[in-house]
C-alpha positions as CSV (number, residue, x, y, z in Angstrom):
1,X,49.9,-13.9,-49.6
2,X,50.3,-16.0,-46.8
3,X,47.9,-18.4,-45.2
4,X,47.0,-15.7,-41.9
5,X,45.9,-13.1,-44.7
6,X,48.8,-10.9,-44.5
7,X,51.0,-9.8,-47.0
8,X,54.8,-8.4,-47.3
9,X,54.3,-4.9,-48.3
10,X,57.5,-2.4,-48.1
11,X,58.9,-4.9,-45.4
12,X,55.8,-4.9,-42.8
13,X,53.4,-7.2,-42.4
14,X,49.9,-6.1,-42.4
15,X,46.7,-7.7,-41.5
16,X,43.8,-7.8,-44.6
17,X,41.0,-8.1,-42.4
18,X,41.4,-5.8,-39.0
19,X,38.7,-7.3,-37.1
20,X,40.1,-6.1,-33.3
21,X,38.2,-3.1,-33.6
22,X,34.9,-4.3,-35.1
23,X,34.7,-7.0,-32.9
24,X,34.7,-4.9,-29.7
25,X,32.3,-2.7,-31.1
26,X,30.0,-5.3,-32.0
27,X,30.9,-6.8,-28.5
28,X,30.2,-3.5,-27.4
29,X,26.8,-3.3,-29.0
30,X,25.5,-6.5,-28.2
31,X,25.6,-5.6,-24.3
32,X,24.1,-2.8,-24.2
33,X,21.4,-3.6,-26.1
34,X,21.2,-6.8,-24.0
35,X,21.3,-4.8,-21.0
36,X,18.4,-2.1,-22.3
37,X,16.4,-5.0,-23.2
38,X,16.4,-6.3,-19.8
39,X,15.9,-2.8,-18.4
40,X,12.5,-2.7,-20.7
41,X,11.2,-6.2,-19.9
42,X,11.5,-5.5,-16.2
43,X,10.0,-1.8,-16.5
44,X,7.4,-3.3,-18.3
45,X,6.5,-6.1,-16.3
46,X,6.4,-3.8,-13.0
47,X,4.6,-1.5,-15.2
48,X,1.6,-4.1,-15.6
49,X,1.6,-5.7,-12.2
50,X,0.8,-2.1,-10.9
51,X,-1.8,-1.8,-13.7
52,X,-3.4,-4.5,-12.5
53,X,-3.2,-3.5,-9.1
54,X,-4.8,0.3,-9.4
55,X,-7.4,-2.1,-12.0
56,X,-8.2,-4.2,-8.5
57,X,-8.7,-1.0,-6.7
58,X,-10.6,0.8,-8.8
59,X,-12.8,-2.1,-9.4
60,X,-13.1,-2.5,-5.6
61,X,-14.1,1.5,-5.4
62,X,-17.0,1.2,-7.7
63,X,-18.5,-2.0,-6.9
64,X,-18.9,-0.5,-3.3
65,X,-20.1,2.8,-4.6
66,X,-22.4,0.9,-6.6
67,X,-22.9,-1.0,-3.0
68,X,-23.6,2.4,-1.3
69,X,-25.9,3.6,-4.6
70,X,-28.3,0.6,-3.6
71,X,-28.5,1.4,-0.3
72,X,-30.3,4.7,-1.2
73,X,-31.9,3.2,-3.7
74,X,-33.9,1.1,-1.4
75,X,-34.0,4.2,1.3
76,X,-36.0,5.8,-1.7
77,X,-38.4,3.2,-2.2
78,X,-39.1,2.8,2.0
79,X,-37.5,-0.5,2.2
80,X,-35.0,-1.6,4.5
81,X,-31.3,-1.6,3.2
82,X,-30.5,-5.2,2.6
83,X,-27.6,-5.0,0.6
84,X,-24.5,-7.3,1.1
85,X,-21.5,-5.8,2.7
86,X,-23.2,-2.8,2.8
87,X,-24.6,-1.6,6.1
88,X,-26.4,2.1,7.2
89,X,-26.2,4.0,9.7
90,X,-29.1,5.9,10.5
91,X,-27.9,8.3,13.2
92,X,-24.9,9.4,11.0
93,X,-26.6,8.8,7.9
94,X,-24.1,7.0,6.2
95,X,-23.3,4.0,4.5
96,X,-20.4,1.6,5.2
97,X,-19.5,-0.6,2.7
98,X,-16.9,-3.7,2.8
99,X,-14.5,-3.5,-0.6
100,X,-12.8,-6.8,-1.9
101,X,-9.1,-4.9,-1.6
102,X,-9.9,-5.0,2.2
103,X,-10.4,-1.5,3.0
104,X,-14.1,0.1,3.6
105,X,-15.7,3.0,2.0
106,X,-17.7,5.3,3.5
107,X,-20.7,7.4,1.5
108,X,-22.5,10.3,3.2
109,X,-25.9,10.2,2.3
110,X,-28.4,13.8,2.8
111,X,-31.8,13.3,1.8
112,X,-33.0,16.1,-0.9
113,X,-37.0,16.5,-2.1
114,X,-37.5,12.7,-0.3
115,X,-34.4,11.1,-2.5
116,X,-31.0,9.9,-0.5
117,X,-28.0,11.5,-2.0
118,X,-24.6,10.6,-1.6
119,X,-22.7,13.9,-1.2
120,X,-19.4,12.0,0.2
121,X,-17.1,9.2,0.5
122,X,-14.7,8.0,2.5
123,X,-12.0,5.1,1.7
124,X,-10.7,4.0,4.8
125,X,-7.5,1.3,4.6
126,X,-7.6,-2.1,6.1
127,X,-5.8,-2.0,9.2
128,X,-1.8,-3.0,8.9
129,X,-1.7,-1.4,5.1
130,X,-4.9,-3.2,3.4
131,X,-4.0,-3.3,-0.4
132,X,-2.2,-0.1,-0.3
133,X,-5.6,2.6,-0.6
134,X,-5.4,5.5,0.4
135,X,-7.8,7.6,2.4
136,X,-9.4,9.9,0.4
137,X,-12.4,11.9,0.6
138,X,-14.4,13.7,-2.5
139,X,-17.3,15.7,-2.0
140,X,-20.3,14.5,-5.0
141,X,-22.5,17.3,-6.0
């Protein structure tokens, strides 16, 4: 045997280890799964930043409902609405709250047996795109 591992056998030369073949697989093998792996860390990284953004929303949303549910809370007990951010509109009977994402929400409130009600709200965006909420309305029963 020679010193480049191949032998003389019937008058050809052959190769003992063929490694053209495995190397480009392993080649092969290693890129894609490099290139998946960077797929998933980047799908998964945009995957929590907008987490955390609907998390900020959603947080926003309830602290003003909460907001807007103190409002009639102190409607119920005769006192004047003193909450802060929050602000009511007798003549439309509604409640306007500020949210931390910049937009505002809107509550309807109805009075039923002497006890203000929200029966709506409103999220209205901050103007040139807020934080990216959308308008909705949903009717409370």
């Amino acid at each position: 045997m020679s010193q480049n591992n191949t032998a003389r056998r019937d008058g050809r030369s052959w190769q003992a280890m063929p490694i053209g073949i495995a190397l480009l697989m392993t080649v092969f093998i290693a890129v894609c799964l490099t290139v998946l792996s960077v797929g998933a860390y980047v799908t998964a990284k945009e995957d929590n930043r907008r987490a955390q953004r609907h998390a900020a929303r959603q947080t926003a949303y309830q602290n003003a409902a909460n907001q807007a549910e103190q409002v009639c809370a102190q409607l119920d007990r005769g006192v004047a609405p003193a909450v802060a951010g929050a602000s009511w509109h007798p003549s439309t009977q509604t409640v306007t709250v500020k949210m931390k994402t910049g937009g505002t929400l809107k509550a309807g409130v109805s009075a039923v047996s002497g006890r203000h009600r929200i029966t709506w709200m409103q999220v209205v965006p901050a103007a040139r795109g807020g934080a990216g909420d959308d308008p909705t309305v949903s009717g409370l029963q």
